[in-house]
DOSEFI-844286 format. One line per 3 residues: number of its first residue (from 0); their letters; for each residue x negated, y, z of C-alpha. Coordinates in steps of 0.25 Angstrom, whole numbers. Layout:
NUM = A = X:Y:Z; ...
This chain:
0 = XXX = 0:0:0; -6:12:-4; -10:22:8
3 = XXX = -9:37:7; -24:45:9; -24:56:14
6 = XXX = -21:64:2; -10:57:-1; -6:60:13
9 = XXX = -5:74:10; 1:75:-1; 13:69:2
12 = XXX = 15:77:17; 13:89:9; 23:84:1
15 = XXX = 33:85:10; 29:98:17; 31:103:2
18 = XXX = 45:96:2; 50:101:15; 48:115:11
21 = XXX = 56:114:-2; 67:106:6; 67:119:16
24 = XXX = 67:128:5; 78:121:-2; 86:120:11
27 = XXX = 85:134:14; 89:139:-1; 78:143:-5
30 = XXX = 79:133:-17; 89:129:-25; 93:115:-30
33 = XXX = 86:116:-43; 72:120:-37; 74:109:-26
36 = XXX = 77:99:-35; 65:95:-41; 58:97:-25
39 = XXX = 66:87:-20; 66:78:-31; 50:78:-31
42 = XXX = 53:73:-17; 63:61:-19; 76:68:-14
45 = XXX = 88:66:-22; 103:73:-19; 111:60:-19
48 = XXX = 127:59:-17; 128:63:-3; 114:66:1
51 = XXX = 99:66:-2; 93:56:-6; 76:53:-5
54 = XXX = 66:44:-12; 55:39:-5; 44:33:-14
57 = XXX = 41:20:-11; 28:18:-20; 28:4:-29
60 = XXX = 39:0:-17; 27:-2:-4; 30:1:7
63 = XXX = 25:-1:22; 31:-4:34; 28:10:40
66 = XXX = 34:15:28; 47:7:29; 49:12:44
69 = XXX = 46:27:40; 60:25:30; 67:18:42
72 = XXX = 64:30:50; 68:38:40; 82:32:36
75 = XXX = 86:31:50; 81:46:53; 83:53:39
78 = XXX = 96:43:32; 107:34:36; 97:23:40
81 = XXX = 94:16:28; 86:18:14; 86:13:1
84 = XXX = 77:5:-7; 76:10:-23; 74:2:-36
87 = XXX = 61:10:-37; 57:6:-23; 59:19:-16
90 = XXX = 67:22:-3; 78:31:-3; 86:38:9
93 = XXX = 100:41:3; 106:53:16; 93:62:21
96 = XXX = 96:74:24; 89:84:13; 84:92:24
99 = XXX = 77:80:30; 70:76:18; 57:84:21
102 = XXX = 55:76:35; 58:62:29; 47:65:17
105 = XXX = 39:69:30; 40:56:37; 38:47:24
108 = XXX = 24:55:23; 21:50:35; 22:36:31
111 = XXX = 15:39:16; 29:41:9; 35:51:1
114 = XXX = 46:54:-9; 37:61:-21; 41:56:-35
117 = XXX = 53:49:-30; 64:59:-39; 62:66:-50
120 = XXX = 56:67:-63; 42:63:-60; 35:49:-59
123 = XXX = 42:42:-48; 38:29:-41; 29:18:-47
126 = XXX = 36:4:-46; 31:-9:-46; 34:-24:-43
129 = XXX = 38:-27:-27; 30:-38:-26; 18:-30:-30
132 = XXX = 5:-35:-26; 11:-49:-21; 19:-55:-32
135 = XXX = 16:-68:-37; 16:-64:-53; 8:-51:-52
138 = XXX = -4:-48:-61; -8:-36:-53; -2:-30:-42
141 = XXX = 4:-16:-45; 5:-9:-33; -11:-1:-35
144 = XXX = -5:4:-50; 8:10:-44; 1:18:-33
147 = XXX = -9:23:-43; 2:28:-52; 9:33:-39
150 = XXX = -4:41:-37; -4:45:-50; 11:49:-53
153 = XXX = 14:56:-39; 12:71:-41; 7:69:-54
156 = XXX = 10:84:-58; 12:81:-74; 24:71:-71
159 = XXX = 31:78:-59; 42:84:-69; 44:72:-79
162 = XXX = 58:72:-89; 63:61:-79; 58:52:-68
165 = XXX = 47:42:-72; 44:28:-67; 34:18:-67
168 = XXX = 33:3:-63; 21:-7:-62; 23:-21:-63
171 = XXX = 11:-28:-61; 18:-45:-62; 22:-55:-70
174 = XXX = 37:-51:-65; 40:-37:-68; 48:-32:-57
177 = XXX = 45:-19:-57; 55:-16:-68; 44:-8:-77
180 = XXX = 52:-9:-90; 61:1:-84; 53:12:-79
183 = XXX = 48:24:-87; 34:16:-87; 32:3:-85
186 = XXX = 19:-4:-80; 16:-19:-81; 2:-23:-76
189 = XXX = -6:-33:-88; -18:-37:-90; -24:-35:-105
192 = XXX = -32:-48:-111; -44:-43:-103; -38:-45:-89
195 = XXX = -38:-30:-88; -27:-24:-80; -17:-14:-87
198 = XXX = -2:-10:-89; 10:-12:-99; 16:0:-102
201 = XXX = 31:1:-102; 36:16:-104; 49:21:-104
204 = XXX = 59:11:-96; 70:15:-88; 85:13:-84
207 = XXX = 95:26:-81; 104:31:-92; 94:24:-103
210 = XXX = 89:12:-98; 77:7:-106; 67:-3:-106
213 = XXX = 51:2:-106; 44:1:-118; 29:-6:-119
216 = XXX = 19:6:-124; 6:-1:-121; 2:-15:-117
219 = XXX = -9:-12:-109; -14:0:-103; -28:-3:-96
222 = XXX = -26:-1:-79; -36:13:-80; -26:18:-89
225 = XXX = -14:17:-81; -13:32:-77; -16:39:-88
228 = XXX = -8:31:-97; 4:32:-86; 1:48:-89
231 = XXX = 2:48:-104; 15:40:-103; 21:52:-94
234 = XXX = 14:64:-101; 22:60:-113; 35:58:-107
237 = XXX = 33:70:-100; 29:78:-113; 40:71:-122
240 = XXX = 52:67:-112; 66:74:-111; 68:84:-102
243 = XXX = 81:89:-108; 89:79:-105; 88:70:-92
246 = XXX = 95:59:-97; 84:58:-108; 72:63:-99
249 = XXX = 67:49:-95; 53:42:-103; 63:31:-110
252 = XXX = 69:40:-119; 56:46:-122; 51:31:-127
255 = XXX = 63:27:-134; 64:44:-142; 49:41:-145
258 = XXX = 48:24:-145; 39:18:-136; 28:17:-148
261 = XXX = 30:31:-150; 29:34:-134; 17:25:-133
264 = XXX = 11:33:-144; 12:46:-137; 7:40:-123
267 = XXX = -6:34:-131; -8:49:-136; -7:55:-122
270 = XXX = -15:45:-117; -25:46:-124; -28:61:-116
273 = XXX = -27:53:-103; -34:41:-107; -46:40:-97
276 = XXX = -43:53:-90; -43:56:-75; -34:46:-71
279 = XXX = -39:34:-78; -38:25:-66; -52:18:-61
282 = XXX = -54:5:-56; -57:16:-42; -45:22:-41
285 = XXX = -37:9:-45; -46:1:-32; -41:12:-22
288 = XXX = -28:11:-25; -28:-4:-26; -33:-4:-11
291 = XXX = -20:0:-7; -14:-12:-11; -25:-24:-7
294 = XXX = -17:-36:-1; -13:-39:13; -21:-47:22
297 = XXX = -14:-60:17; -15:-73:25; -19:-86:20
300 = XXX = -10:-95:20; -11:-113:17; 0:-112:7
303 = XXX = 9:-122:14; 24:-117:14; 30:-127:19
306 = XXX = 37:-119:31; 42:-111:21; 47:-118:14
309 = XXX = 53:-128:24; 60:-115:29; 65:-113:16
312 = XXX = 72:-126:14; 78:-126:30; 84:-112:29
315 = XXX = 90:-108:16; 93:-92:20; 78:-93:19
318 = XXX = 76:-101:8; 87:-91:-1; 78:-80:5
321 = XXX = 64:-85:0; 71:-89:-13; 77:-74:-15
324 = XXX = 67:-65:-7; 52:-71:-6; 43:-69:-19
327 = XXX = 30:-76:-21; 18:-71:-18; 5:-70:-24
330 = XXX = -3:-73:-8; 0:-88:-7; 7:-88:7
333 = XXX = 15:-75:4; 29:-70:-2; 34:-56:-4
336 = XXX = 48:-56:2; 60:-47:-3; 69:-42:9
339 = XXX = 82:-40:2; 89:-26:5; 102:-32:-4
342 = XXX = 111:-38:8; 128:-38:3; 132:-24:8
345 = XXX = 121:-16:9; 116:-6:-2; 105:-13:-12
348 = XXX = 90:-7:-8; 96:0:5; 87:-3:18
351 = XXX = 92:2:32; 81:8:43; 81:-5:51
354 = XXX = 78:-14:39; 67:-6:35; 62:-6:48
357 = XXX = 63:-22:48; 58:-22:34; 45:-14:40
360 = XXX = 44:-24:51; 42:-35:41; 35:-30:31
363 = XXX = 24:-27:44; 27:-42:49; 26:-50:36
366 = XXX = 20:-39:25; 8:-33:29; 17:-21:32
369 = XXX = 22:-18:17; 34:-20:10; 41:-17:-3
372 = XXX = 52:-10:-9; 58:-15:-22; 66:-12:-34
375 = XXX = 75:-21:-32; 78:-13:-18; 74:-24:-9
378 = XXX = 60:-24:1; 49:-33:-1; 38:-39:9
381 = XXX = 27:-42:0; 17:-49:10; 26:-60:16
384 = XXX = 19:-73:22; 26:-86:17; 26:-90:32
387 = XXX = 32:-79:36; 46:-79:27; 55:-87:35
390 = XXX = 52:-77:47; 54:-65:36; 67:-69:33
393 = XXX = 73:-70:46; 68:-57:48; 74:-52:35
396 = XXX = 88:-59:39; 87:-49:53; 85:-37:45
399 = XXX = 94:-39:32; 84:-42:21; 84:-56:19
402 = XXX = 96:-56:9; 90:-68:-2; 95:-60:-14
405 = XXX = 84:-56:-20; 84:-56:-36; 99:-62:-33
408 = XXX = 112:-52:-37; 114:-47:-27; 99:-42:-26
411 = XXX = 105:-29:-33; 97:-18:-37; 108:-4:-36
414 = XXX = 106:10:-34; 114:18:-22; 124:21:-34
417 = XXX = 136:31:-30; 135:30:-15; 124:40:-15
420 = XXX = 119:44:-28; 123:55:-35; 119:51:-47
423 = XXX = 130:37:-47; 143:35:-54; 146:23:-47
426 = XXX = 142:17:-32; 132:6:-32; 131:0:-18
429 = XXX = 145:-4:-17; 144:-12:-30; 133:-21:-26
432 = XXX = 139:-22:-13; 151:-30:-19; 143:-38:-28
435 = XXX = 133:-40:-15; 146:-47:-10; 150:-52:-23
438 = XXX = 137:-61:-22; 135:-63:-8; 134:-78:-9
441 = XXX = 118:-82:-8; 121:-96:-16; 129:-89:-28
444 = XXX = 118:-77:-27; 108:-87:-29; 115:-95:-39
447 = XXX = 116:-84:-48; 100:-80:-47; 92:-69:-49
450 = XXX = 100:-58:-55; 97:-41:-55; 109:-34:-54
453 = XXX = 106:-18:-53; 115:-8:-51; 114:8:-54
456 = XXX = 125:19:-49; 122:28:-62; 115:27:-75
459 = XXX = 103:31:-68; 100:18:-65; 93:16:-50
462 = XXX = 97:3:-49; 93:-2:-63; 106:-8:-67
465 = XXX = 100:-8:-82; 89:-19:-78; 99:-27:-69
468 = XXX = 104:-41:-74; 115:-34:-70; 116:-20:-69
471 = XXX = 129:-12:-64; 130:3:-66; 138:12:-60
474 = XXX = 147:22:-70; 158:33:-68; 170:31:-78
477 = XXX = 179:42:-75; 176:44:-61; 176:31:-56
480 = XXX = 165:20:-52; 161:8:-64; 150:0:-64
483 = XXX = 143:-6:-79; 137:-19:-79; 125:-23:-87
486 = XXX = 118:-36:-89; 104:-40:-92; 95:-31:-88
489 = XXX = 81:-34:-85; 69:-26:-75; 60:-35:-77
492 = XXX = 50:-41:-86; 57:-39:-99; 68:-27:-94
495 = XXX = 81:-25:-102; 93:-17:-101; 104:-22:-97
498 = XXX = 117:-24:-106; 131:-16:-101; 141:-26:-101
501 = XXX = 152:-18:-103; 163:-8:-98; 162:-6:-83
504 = XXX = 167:-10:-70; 175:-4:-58; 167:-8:-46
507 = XXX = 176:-18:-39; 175:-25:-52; 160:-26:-51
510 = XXX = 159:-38:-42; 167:-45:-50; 160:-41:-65
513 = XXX = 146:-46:-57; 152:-60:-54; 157:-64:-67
516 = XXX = 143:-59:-72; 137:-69:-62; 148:-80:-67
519 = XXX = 143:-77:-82; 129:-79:-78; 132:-93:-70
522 = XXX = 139:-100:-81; 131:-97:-91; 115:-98:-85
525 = XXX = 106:-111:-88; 99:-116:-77; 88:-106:-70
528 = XXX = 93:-96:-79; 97:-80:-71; 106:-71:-75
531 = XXX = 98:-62:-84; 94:-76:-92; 106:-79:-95
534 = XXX = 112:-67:-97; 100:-65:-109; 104:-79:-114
537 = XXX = 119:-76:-114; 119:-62:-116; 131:-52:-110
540 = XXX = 142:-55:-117; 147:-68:-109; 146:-58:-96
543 = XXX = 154:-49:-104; 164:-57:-107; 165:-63:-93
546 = XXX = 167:-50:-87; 176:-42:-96; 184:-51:-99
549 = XXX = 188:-55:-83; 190:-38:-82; 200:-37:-93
């Protein structure tokens, strides 16, 4: 985990001296909305529904146990009690008071957290794979790459004022589950015919209102290079994109008005001013930051895991747990281990002060002291004993994490839709609520299999209902609440859209529509195949048909 220096230090308390002073300012009338809007973006807070709403950064999704305390204290003292885990693996707090900003900013500082680049149209935070540095099928562990492009990309004074946001993603394993074919770049670690560490480039991914795929505009772009070519990808946009029109600010439009050869084209050109410049990387500066990510002081361990899995075949809540929530690890003798934050009733990614005080005492107890938030909304422990599961789930039982549901249905990804967003046609929460309930048996869930279901308030697209096997979107029509279903999407390794099945749906209907989808998938599968294969096999008609027709 990266560790600020002093320097670092400083800025970031200065920081928020700067922002306290523009919030009293602000307060007292001496600024008006439009000049504080841009202050208060810069510093992650957001005018929501009913009340503020603020970002904390949660770099590449690390955190510490100290760090997870710091946000209890502050959902207790500052909020209702309770945070929210994003599909970019920040925090939110949904009801500070605006006047209490400042002194929350304040405490994060004290624990080496901020808000900075969290909003606004500026490079925003670098995601990566939350297995990072422990998964089994990783080639190189990420986590060193997104904290230099964090370094890199924070205060960078030529991209503080882009058309629109920007994001990044590193994946650096076999699995891609850092989603980078939808992000403005995407970065998938390689290896050229010479061993030689380097990057595919994806540009110009994205969902929102026009949801694309990222397009391949280089192969392989040596590891020294990474920066300068990151730069020359944002000049252009930042020279060509819209700004006219917000709807048509973001980097995808640019790639698909120029084509991705022509974009390419234009990056080389830039590049080629850049090329070997001051912030080619060196083998220096990529050592110091890698020392910030050495691995814990593992055990070693004889390899028998007969306890383990004598435990597994005696207790099956543990065994559906280890199935759903343990993922191999690259140490012999370890496991990372998802704690689920998607139990039936309680808002997808939300997180109340006591579980993330709990979720501290066990990352200190079975993960060195670190733990990780996802894009799926859920926490990991990435440094889990084998020998130690079985104790870890009861623990997890105590505190609400232990629901085995992870990669199953109800698993869902889903934005805070209509109860707090401003920005929402149609409320998320109580959807997924009734199709948690709809699905709340754990032998059907696990009959169906893996499945992504993603759902999204607005067009703006937070909970990635486009890449979601199934994706639900939440619409007006004529003032009143709809929901649009898709199917197919991908994230991953080859990313698609997904494809609208057709009109929409009231939202007592919802439930209902997701079953007979479920029923289509069921009869028609071939042994060991998931949803999203058969749906590619049958394509979406069959599910049209199913679910139309039983509505008219």
């Amino acid at each position: 985990m990266y560790i600020y220096d002093e320097y670092d230090q400083r800025l970031i308390e200065d920081r928020v001296e700067q922002f306290r002073g523009q919030m009293s300012r602000y307060l007292a009338g001496e600024l008006s909305e439009s000049e504080f809007l841009p202050l208060r973006l810069q510093n992650g807070l957001y005018v929501q529904r009913y009340a503020p709403m603020l970002r904390i950064a949660v770099p590449y999704g690390v955190l510490s146990a100290t760090r997870l305390r710091k946000l209890a204290f502050i959902a207790r003292r500052f909020d209702k009690g309770y945070a929210h885990i994003t599909t970019r693996q920040n925090v939110q707090f949904n009801w500070p008071n605006l006047e209490d900003v400042p002194d929350i900013l304040a405490q994060l500082a004290e624990v080496q957290m901020h808000a900075i680049q969290t909003s606004g149209n500026c490079i925003r935070n670098t995601t990566t794979d939350q297995f990072a540095g422990v998964a089994a099928d990783e080639l190189e562990d990420p986590r060193p790459w997104c904290e230099i492009i964090r370094q890199w990309s924070t205060f960078h004074p030529e991209f503080a004022f882009l058309p629109r946001k920007f994001k990044i993603a590193v994946n650096g394993a076999e699995q891609d589950r850092a989603a980078i074919g939808v992000h403005d770049i995407g970065l998938n670690m390689v290896r050229n015919a010479t061993g030689e560490l380097g990057f595919r480039v994806l540009v110009g991914g994205g969902l929102g209102r026009t949801p694309m795929v990222g397009a391949v505009i280089r192969e392989f772009i040596e590891w020294r290079h990474l920066l300068t070519y990151l730069e020359a990808i944002v000049r252009v946009y930042n020279r060509y994109g819209r700004r006219d029109n917000k709807f048509k600010a973001r980097i995808k439009i640019l790639v698909k008005a120029l084509t991705p050869e022509v974009y390419a084209e234009k990056v080389e050109a830039e590049w080629a001013h850049l090329k070997d410049g001051p912030t080619t990387l060196t083998e220096q500066e990529v050592e110091r930051v890698s020392r910030h990510f050495v691995a814990p002081p593992y055990q070693s361990f004889a390899g028998d895991d007969a306890d383990y899995l004598r435990l597994r075949g005696e207790n099956r809540g543990f065994d559906n747990w280890a199935l759903r929530n343990v993922q191999a690890h690259k140490m012999p003798g370890y496991a990372a281990v998802t704690l689920s934050l998607k139990p039936t009733a309680i808002a997808p990614g939300d997180i109340t002060a006591e579980q993330l005080e709990a979720a501290a005492d066990l990352a200190e107890r079975f993960s060195f002291g670190e733990i990780r938030s996802t894009h799926w909304q859920n926490l990991v422990l990435p440094y889990v004993a084998q020998r130690d599961l079985f104790e870890l789930w009861q623990l997890c039982r105590e505190h609400g994490f232990a629901t085995p549901n992870v990669g199953l249905l109800t698993d869902m990804i889903c934005c805070p839709g209509g109860d707090f967003c401003s920005l929402a046609n149609a409320k998320s929460i109580p959807i997924a609520e009734a199709i948690q309930r709809r699905f709340d048996d754990l032998d059907y869930l696990h009959d169906i299999g893996e499945i992504e279901l993603n759902m999204s308030g607005c067009m703006n697209a937070c909970g990635h209902h486009h890449v979601g096997h199934i994706g639900i979107l939440g619409v007006d029509k004529k003032g009143e609440e709809f929901y649009q279903v898709s199917l197919g999407g991908r994230s991953g390794r080859n990313a698609a859209i997904g494809q609208i099945l057709g009109p929409s749906f009231a939202a007592d209907q919802m439930p209902d529509v997701i079953g007979k989808l479920i029923d289509v998938y069921l009869e028609n599968r071939t042994d060991e195949e998931l949803f999203i294969d058969t749906f590619e096999r049958i394509g979406i008609q069959p599910f049209k048909e199913r679910v139309y027709a039983a509505n008219n």
